[in-house]
NUDRENTOR-950407 format. One record per residue: x, y, z of N, C-alpha, C in turn. Coordinates in steps of 0.2 Angstrom, whole numbers, padded with zeros to 4 digits, always signed. Layout:
XYZXYZXYZ ...
***
This chain:
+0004-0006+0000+0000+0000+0000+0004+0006+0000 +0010+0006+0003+0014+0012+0004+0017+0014-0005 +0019+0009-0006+0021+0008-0012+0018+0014-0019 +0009+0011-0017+0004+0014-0020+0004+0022-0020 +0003+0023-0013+0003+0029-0011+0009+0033-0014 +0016+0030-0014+0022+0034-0017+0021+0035-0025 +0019+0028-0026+0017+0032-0034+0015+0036-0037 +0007+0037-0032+0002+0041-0034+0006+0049-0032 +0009+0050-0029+0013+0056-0025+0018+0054-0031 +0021+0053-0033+0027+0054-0039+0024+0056-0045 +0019+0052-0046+0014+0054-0053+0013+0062-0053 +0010+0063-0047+0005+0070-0047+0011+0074-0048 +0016+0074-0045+0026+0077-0043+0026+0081-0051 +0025+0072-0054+0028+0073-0062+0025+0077-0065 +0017+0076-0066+0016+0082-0068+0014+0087-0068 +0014+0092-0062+0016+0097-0060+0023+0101-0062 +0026+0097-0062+0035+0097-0064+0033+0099-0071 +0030+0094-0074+0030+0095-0083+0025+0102-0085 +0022+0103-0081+0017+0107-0083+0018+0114-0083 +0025+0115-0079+0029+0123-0078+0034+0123-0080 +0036+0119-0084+0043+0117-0090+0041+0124-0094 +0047+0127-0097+0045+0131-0102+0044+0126-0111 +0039+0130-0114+0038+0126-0119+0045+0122-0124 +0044+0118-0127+0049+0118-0130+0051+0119-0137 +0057+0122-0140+0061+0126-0143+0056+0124-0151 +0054+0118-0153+0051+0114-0156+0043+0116-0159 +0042+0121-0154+0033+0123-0154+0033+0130-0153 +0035+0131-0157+0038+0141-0156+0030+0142-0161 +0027+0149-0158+0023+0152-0159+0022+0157-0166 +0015+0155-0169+0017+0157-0176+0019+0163-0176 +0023+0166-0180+0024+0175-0180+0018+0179-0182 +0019+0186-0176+0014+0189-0177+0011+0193-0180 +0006+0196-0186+0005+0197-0190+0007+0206-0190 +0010+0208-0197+0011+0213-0198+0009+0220-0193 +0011+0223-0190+0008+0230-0187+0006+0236-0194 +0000+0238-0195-0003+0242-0199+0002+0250-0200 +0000+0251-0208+0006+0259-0206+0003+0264-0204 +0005+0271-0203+0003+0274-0200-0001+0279-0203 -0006+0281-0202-0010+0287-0207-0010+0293-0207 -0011+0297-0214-0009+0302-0209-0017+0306-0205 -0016+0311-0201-0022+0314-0197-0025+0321-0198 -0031+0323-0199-0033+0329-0201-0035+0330-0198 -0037+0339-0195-0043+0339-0189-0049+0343-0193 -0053+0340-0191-0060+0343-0194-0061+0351-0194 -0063+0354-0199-0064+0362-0200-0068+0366-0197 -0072+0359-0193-0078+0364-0189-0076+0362-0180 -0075+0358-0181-0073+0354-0172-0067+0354-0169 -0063+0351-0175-0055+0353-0175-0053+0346-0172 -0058+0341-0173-0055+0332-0170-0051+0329-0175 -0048+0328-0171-0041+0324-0179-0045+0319-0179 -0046+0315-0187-0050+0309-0191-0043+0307-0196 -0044+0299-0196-0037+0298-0201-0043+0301-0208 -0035+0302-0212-0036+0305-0220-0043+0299-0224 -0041+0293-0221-0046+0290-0225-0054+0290-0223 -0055+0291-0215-0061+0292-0213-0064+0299-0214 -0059+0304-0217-0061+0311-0217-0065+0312-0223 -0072+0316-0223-0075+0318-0228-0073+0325-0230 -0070+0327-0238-0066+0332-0238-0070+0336-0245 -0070+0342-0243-0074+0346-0247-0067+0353-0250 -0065+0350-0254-0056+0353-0256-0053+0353-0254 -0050+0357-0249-0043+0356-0244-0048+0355-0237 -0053+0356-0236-0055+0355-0229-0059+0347-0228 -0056+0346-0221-0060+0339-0219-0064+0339-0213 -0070+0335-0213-0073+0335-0210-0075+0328-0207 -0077+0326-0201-0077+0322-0197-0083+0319-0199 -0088+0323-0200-0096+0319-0200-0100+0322-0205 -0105+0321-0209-0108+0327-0212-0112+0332-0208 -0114+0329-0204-0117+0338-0199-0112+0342-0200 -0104+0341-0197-0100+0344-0198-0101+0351-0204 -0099+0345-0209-0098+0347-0217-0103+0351-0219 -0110+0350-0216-0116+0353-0217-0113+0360-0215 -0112+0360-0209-0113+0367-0207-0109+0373-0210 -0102+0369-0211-0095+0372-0213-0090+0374-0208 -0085+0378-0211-0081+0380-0206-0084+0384-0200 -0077+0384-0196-0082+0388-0189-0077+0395-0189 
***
């Protein structure tokens, strides 16, 4: 019965032990995908919130954040 008992106590040991192992070199994680570029930023003509270039609604050189914005015009 002792015997038993040691094993079951060496079992649990073992995998405890294997479970905090650092992974191995073998199972490296895939690489992580590209980081996006940087855009550039306008600030709205009526509110002055910077919107990246491509969410900005631009009416010639002026950008606007929302059309209410755009509706009303410059401030």
């Amino acid at each position: 019965m002792k015997y038993l008992v040691l094993l079951v106590v060496l079992a649990i040991a073992i995998g405890i032990w294997r479970s905090r192992r650092a992974p191995d070199a073998n199972a490296s994680k895939p690489p992580a995908p590209p980081l996006a570029l940087p855009q550039n930023m306008l600030a709205c003509a009526h509110c002055g919130v910077h919107i990246p270039q491509a969410d900005a609604l631009m009416v010639g050189e002026q950008a606007y954040c929302c059309t209410e914005h755009r509706r009303l015009g410059p401030v």
